[in-house]
C-alpha positions in Angstrom: -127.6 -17.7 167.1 -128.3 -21.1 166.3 -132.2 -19.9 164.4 -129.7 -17.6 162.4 -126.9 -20.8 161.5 -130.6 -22.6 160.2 -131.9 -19.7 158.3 -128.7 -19.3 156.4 -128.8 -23.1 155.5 -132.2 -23.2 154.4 -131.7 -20.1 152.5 -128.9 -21.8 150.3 -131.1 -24.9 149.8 -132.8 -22.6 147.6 -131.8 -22.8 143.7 -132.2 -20.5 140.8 -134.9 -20.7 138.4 -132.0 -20.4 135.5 -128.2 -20.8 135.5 -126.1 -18.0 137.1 -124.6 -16.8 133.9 -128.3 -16.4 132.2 -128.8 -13.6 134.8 -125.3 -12.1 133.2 -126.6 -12.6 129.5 -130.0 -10.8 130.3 -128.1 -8.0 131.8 -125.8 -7.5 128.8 -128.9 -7.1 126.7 -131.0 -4.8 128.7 -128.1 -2.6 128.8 -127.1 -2.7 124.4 -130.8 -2.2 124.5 -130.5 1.0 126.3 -127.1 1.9 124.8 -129.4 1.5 121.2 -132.4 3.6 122.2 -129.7 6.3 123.7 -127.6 5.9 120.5 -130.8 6.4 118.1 -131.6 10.5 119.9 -127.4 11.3 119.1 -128.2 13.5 116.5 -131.5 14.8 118.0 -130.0 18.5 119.3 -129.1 19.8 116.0 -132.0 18.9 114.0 -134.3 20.8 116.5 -131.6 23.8 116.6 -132.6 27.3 115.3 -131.4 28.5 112.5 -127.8 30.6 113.7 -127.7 28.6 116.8 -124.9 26.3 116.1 -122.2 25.9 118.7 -123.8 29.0 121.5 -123.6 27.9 124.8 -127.2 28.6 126.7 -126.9 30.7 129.0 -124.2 33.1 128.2 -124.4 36.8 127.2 -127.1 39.5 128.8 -129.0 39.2 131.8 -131.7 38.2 130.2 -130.0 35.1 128.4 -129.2 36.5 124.7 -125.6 35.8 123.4 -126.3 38.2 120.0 -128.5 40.9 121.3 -132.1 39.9 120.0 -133.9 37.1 121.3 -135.3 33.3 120.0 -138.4 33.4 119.2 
């Protein structure tokens, strides 16, 4: 027990490279970075859409996956 009490101590003697709330900072912008890159694709869907395809669900309609009878081509 006592190698365990002197691990814990000399692990504490160790110090950051950077103050605690740099590591908060850095996280903040990773993540608007990421909320950015996932912002810039929002409109992405519905310029790649097929003409008449606006609002239909995939996967509804006949077996084989058509919601107006004829198929996307």
């Amino acid at each position: 027990m006592t190698s365990l009490a002197a691990l814990v101590a000399e692990e504490s003697a160790h110090s950051l490279p950077m103050p605690a709330w740099v590591f908060g900072v850095i996280a903040l912008v990773v993540f608007a970075l990421l909320l950015a890159a996932t912002w810039s694709f929002r409109g992405a869907a519905q310029k790649y859409a097929q003409p008449g395809d606006h609002g239909h669900a995939h996967g509804h309609g006949d077996a084989a996956g058509h919601a107006d009878g004829h198929g996307h081509h």
